[in-house]
N, C-alpha and C positions, 0 to 999 in steps of 0.2 A: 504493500500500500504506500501511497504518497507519503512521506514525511515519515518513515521507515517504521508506524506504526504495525503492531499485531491482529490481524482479524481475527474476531471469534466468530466461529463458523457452527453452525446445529444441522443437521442431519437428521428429520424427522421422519420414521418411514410408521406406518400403521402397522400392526400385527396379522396378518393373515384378514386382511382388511373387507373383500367381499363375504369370505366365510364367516367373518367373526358377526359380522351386522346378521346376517341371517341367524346365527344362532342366539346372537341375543333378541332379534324379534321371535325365533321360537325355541323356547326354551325346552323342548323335547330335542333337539338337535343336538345340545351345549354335553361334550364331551362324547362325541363319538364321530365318524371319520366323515365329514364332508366335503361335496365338491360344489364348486357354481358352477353349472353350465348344463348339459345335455347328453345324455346316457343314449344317443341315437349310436349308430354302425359311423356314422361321419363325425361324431360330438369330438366337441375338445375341451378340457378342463380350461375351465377359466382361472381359478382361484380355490384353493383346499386348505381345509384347518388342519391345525399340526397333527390333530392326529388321523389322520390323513397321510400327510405328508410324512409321519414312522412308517408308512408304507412304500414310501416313493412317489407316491402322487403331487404332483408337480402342475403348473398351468402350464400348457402349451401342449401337454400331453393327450394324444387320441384317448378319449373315453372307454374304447372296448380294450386298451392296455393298462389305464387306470383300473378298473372293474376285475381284470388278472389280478392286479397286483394286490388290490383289497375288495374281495368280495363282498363285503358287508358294506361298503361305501356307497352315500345314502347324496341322489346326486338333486340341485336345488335349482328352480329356471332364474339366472341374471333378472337383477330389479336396480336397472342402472339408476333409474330415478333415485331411488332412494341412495344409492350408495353417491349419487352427485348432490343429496341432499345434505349426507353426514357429511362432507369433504365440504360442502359451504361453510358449515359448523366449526369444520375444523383450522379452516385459514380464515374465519372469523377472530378464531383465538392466536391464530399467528400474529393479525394484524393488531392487538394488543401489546405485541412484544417488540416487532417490529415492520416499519414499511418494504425491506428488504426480503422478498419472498420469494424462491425462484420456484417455483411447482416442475415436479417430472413427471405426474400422475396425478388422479385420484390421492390418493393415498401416500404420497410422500414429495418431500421439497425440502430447500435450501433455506435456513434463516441466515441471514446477516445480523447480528447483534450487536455487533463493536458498539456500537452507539448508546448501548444501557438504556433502551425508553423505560423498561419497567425499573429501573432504578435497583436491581436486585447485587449482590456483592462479585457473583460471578457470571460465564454461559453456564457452568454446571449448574449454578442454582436457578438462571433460566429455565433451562433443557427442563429440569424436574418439576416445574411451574408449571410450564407448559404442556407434559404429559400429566397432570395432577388436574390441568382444567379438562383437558380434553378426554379425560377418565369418568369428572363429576359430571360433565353436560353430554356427552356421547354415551358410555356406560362403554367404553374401550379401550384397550390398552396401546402405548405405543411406545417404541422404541427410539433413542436417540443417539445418533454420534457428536461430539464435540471435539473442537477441533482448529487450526490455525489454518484451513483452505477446506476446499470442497471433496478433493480425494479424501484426504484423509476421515473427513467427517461420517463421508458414506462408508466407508469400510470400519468405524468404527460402531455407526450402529448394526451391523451383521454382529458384533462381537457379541454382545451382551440379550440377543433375543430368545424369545420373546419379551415385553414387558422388563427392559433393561434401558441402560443407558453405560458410556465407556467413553473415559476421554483420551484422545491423544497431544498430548505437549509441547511446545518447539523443543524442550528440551529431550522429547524421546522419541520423536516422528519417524528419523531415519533410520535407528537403529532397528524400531517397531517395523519396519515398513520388510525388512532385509528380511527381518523371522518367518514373513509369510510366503504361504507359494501364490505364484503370480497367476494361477488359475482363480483364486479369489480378488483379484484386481478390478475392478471396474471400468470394462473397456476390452476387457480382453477375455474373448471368450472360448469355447471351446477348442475351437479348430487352430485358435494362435497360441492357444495353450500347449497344445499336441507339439505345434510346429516349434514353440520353444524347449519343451520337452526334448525333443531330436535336436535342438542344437545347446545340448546342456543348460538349460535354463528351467530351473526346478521351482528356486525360490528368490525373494527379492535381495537378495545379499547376490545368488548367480546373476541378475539382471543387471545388478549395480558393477557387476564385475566386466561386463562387456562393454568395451569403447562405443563409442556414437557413431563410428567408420561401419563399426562393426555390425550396429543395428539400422543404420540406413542401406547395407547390403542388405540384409534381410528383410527389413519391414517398411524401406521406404519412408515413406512421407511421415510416417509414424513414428520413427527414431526418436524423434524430439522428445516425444511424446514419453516414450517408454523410458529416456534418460533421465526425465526429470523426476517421472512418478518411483524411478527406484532409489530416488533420494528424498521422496516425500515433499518434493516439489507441485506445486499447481496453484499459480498466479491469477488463474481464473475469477472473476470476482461472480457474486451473486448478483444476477441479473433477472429484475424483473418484468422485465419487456422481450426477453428472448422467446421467440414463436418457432417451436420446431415445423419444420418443413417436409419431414421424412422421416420413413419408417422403414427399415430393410433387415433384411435375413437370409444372410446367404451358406453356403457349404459347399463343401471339398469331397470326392466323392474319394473311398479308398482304394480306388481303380477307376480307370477309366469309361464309361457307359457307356451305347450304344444302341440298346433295348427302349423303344418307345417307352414302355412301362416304367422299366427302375426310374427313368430319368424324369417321367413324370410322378411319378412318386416321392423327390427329393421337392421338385417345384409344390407340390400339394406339402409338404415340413414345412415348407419355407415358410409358404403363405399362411399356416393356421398359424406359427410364429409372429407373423406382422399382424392378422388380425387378434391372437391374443393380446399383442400392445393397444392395438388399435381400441379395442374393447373395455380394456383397463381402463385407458386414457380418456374414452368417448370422442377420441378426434379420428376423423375420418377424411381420407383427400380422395382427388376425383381423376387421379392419375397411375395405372399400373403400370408399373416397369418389371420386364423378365431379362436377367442378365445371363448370360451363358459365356462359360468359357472354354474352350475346345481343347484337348491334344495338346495341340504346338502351340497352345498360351495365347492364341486370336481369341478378343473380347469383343462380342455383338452385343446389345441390346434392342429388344421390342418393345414399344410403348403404347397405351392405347389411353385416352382421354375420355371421362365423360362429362355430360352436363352437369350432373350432379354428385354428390360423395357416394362411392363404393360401401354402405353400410351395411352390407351381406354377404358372409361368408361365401355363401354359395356363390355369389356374383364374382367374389375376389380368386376363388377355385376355379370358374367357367373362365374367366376373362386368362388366369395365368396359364391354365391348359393352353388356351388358343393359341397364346402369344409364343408359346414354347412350340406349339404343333408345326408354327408356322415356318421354322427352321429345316424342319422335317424332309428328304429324309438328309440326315446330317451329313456333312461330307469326312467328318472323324469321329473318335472319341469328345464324347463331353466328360471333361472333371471338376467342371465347376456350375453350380444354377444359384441363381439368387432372385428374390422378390422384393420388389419395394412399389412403396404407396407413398405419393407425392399430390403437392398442389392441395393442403389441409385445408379443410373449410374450420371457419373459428369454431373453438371447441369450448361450454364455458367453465371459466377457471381452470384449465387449462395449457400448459405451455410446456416445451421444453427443449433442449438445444439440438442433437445430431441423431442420426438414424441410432435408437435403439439404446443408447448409453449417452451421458454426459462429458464426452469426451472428443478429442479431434475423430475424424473418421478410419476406418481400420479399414485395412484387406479383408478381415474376416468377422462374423456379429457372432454376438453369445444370442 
């Protein structure tokens, strides 16, 4: 910050936020395994309560592999209304603390609080203020990170969940930061995890260990990115006018495909991927993009526009089949498909910065 001050940074995410509001409107739910969404053959979990999630049930997950995995999981129909109702509620009471609000979701945002409006001694005694109102007037629990920037803050409230809170300090950020493996990073997801995996990069201590030569061979545009977060760096400020633009989800396939099927079977991940953000979020754009990468590393993409926002899965499945089909038939190996939804209609209360994560953009999406 200007004038070499410290920001105190909060990291507010909700606790299993769709599931939790349903089981507290019904209390025959409250303590057994839940999912939001749809138990059809195409259903996708939206959202599951922890215990749920002892099962592995996860959002983004196909519903007939959730149901494997916990037979007894009891699935509930999305009541977006309502859940854009609690979320009003609940950056009601941000805006008590501070004007500084970046929202990523429904259910989780950036406070800025350097500025002390509630006047309280610390952001620790903030953060706890703040889930303490949002417990009495919601009936919900929530998690928080604290914190000198915005990585840090988010990876700190992962730490202490559910119904917790964990600060990290300038005086412990980097050393903290090296302990972790970088598949818990924010930003970096599966497939870049994999990929640092094979080039010896386990944990944040291996990340911090590799020059910036070394990670712009590899990761390109992203180097920066990846040098600064393994030193617990991110200069980012909280930004409350920042309107995300895009939603993407892409994958690396373990071989290369050539099978109409598999390949449309990777674009059909992709897409329940962007439409479970999409869902989350209730922001919706009117733009599909299918990206394919072939063989020998040539990148096409198809794109298809409508009048109005994509707000059907089934419509976001028809439109990416097509857009894939239309390649058809390939002149190589495909190893790479990707989905994204652009051109967002305003969402309300609602915002947030890059396709999928809070971060510069990546070769690969969690």
């Amino acid at each position: 910050m200007e004038g070499g001050a410290t920001r105190k940074i909060i990291h507010v995410d909700m606790d299993a936020f769709f599931a939790s509001v349903e089981q507290r409107d019904d209390p025959s739910l409250r303590g057994k395994p839940v999912a939001v969404g749809h138990a059809a053959a195409r259903g996708v979990v939206a959202a599951a309560s922890y215990e749920a999630r002892a099962f592995g049930v996860r959002s983004a997950l196909p519903s007939v592999t959730a149901l494997r995995r916990c037979p007894d999981l009891i699935f509930v129909p999305p009541r977006f209304d309502v859940y854009k109702a609690v979320s009003r509620q609940i950056h009601a009471i941000f805006a008590d603390f501070t004007p500084l609000i970046q929202p990523l979701s429904l259910d989780e945002a950036y406070l800025d609080v350097t500025e002390n409006r509630a006047g309280l001694p610390t952001a620790w005694a903030t953060a706890k203020a703040i889930r303490a109102r949002i417990l009495a007037e919601t009936g919900l629990t929530a998690s928080a990170g604290v914190s000198y920037n915005k990585f840090l803050a988010k990876l700190a409230s992962d730490h202490r969940k559910p119904n917790g809170q964990f600060a990290v300090t300038p005086d412990m950020g980097p050393a903290w930061v090296e302990t972790l493996p970088v598949a818990r990073f924010h930003g970096i997801g599966p497939v870049t995890a994999a990929k640092m995996k094979r080039l010896g990069i386990e944990t944040g201590a291996d990340l911090r260990a590799k020059s910036l030569a070394f990670l712009e061979q590899h990761f390109g545009s992203s180097a920066d990115w990846y040098h600064a977060i393994a030193r617990g760096e991110d200069h980012r400020p909280v930004n409350p006018h920042r309107v995300r633009k895009s939603s993407g989800s892409e994958t690396t396939f373990g071989r290369d495909l050539t099978e109409p099927a598999e390949i449309e079977a990777g674009v059909l991940r992709m897409a329940d991927d962007v439409w479970a953000w999409c869902e989350k979020a209730q922001a919706f754009g009117r733009t599909v993009t299918v990206k394919i990468k072939f063989q020998d590393f040539r990148l096409i993409t198809r794109s298809r526009s409508f009048g109005g926002a994509v707000n059907d899965r089934t419509l976001l499945h028809r439109t990416s089949l097509e857009l894939v089909r239309s390649i058809y038939p390939a002149e190589t190996g495909i190893r790479l498909v990707g989905v994204t939804v652009s051109n967002f209609e305003a969402a309300e209360e609602v915002s947030a910065a890059l396709p999928l994560f809070d971060a510069p953009p990546l070769a690969t999406s969690a």
